[in-house]
C-alpha positions in Angstrom: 0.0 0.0 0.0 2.9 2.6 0.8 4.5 1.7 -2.6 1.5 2.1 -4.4 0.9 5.6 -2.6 4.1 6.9 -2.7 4.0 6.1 -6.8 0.5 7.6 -7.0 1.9 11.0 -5.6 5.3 10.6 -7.3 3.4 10.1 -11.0 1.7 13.9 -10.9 4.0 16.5 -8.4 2.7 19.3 -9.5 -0.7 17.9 -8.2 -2.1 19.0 -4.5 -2.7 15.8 -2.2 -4.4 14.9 0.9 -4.2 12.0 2.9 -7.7 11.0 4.3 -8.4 7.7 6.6 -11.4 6.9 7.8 -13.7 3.9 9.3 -16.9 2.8 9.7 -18.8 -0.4 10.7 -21.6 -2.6 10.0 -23.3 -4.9 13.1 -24.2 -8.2 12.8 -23.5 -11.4 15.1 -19.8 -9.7 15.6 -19.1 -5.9 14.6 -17.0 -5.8 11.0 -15.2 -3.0 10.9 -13.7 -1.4 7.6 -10.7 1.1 7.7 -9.9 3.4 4.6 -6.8 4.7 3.4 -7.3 7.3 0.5 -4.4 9.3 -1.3 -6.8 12.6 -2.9 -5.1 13.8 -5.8 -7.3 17.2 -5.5 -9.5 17.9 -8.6 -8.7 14.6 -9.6 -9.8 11.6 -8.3 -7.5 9.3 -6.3 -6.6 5.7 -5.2 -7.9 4.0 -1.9 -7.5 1.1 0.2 -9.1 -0.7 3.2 -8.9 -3.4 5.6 -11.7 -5.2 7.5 -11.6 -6.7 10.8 -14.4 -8.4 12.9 -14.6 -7.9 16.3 -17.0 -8.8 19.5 -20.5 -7.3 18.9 -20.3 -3.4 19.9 -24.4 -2.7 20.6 -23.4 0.6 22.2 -23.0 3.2 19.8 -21.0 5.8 21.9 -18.8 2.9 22.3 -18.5 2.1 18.9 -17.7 6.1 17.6 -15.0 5.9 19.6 -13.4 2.9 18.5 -13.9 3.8 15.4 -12.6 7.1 15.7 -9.6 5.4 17.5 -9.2 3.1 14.7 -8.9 5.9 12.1 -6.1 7.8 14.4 -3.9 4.7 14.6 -3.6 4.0 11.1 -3.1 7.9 10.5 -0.1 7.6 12.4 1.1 4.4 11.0 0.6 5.5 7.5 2.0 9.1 8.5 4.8 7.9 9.5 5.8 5.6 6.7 5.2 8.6 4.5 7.1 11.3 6.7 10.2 8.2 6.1 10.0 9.3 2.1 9.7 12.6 1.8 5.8 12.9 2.1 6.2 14.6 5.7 3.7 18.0 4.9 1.4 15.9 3.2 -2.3 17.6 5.1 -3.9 14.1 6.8 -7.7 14.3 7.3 -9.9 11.8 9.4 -13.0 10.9 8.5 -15.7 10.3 11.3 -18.7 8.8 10.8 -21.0 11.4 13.1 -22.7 14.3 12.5 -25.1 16.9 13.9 -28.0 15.0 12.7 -29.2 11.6 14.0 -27.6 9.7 16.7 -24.1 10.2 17.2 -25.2 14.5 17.1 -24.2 14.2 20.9 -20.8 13.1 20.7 -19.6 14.7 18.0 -17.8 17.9 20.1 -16.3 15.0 21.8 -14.7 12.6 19.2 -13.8 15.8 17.0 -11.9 17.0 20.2 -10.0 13.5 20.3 -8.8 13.5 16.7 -7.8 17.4 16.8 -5.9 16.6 20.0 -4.4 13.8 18.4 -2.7 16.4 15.6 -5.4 15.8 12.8 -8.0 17.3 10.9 -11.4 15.8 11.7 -14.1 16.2 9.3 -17.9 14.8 9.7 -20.8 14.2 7.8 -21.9 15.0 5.1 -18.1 15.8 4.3 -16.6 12.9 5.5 -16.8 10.7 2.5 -13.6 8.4 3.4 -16.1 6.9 6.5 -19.5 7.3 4.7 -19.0 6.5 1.2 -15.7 4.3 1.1 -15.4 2.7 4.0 -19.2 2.3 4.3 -19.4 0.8 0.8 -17.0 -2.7 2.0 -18.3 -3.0 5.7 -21.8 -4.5 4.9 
């Protein structure tokens, strides 16, 4: 995945880029979760990958934000980090969260913005957080 990255941005350098992770999940007798890793090539499209994992059945929703949310900031810094090692270091790194100020997660969302902006990254939520919502949502299910 860091190859294929690092050859995506390499290809166009005159291009802008921004990293964006992001996670959702899908319940069912466990909880599947589904991490996305997408290199933006702004204005043009981009390349993404993700990773699914089942764990124990996560009923509680607050719960299961967070994790998420925690998910997303772990692989941010694992993927930052591989790219700061080749030259990528001021490349902008977004997390998408799948809350917003509608529905049920509109109470948390102060709170699980606060703990990916403390963590050093940009938080974004619905209906602009695409990387949880749209990619990640689209493999989880």
């Amino acid at each position: 995945m860091f190859d294929r990255i690092i050859s995506y941005i390499s290809s166009d350098n005159d291009s802008q880029y921004n990293l964006i992770i992001g996670t959702d999940s899908f319940l069912n007798a466990d909880t599947c979760f589904v991490s996305a890793v997408i290199a933006h090539r702004v204005g043009h499209g981009g390349i993404y990958f993700y990773k699914k994992s089942l764990r124990r059945k996560i009923e509680n929703l607050r719960q299961r934000m967070f994790y998420e949310a925690t998910m997303s900031i772990e692989l941010a810094s694992l993927v930052s980090a591989r790219l700061d090692d080749n030259g990528y270091k001021k490349l902008p790194v977004e997390i998408h969260l799948d809350i917003g100020p509608n529905g049920d997660t509109k109470e948390i969302i102060k709170e699980v913005v606060g703990m990916v902006t403390g963590s050093g990254y940009a938080a974004v939520t619905k209906p602009s957080s695409y990387g949880a919502s749209k990619v990640a949502d689209r493999h989880s299910k």
